[in-house]
N, C-alpha and C positions, 0 to 999 in steps of 0.2 A: 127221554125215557129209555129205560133195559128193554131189554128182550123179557115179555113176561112169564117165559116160564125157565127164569134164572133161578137155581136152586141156593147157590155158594155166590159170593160178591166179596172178590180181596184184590185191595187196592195198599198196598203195603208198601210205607217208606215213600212218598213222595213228598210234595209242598203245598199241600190241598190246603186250606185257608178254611173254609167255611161251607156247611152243609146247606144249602137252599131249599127253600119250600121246594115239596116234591118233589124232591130226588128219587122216593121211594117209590113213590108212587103207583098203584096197581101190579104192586108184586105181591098177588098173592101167595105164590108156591116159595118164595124165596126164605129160606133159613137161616142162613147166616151171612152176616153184613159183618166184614171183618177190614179196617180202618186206622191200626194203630202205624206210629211213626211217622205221622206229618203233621201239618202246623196246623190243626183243627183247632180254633180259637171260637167260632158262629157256630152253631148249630140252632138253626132255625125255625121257627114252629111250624108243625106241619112237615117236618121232612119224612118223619117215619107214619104218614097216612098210608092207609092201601097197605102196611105189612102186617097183617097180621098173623101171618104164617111166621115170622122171625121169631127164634129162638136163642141164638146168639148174637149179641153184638160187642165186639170189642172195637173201645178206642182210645187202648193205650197209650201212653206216650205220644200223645198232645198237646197243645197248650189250652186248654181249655179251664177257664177262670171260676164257671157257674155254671149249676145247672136251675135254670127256668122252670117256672111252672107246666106242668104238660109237657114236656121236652121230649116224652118219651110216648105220648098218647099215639092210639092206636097200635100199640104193642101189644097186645093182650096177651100172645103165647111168650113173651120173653121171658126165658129162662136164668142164663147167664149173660151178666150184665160186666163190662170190664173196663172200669176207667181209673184203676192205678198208672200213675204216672204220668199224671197231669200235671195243671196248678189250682185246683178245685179249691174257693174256701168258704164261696157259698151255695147252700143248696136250697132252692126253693119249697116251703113245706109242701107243694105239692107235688113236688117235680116225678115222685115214682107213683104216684095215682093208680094209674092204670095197669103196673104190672102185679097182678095177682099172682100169676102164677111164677114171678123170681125166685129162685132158690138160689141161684148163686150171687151175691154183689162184692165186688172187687176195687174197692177206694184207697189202696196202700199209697204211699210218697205220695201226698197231696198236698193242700194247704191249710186242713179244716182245724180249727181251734175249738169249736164246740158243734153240741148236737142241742140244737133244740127240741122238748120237748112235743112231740107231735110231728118232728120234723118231716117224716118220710112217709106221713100214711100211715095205714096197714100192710104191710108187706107178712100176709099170713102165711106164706109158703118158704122163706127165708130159712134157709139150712147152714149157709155157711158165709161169713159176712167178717174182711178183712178191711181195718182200719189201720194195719201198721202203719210207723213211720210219715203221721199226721203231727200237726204241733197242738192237738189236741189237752186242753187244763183240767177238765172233769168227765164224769160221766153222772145222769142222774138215774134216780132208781127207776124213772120211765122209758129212760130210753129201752129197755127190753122191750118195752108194753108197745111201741111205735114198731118197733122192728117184727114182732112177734106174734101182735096183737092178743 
């Protein structure tokens, strides 16, 4: 476990493999959990328990394939969300549940070919939402309605 009263948390550019139950663990005060440029492929349920003070997480340039249902529970204050530059092509329809309060999500160079209907929740706080350079074939007229509520 961190130091629990870690504000900032960057681990940038190494060979991390996979995020374990718990990592997070009783970080309350912690804000931003920054993780891009290693081989992040696992991220496992339960890792972001006990943060619910985080407001940024980036985990760019990854290899990460899916995001899971819950993946992201106990997030409540996440704000900006940053997982361009992955290899994302599926996303569980539950997988942003919990973040109410997201405004920013960041999905560019991924893998995603569609969005399903309903896919992401309601993400009623959603301001600004990049899908470039996905191998994306349509879009439906609900997918605002998911994103926007």
């Amino acid at each position: 476990m961190f130091i629990n009263r870690l504000l900032l948390c960057t681990i940038r550019h190494n060979k991390i493999r996979e995020l374990p139950r718990g990592l997070f663990k009783q970080q309350r005060v912690l804000r931003t959990i920054d993780l891009p440029m290693n081989n992040i492929s696992v991220i496992h349920r339960g890792v972001f328990h006990g943060s619910s003070a985080v407001e940024d997480l980036n985990l760019e340039r990854n290899r990460l394939e899916r995001l899971d249902e819950n993946v992201f529970a106990g997030m409540t204050a996440l704000r900006r969300l940053k997982l361009a530059h992955n290899r994302i092509r599926l996303i569980d329809p539950r997988a942003f549940r919990a973040l109410r309060q997201l405004d920013t999500l960041e999905l560019k160079d991924n893998s995603l070919r569609d969005l399903q209907p309903n896919g992401f929740g309601r993400l009623v706080s959603l301001r600004k939402l990049d899908l470039s350079n996905n191998q994306l074939l349509a879009l439906f007229p609900q997918v605002t309605d998911f994103f926007c509520g």
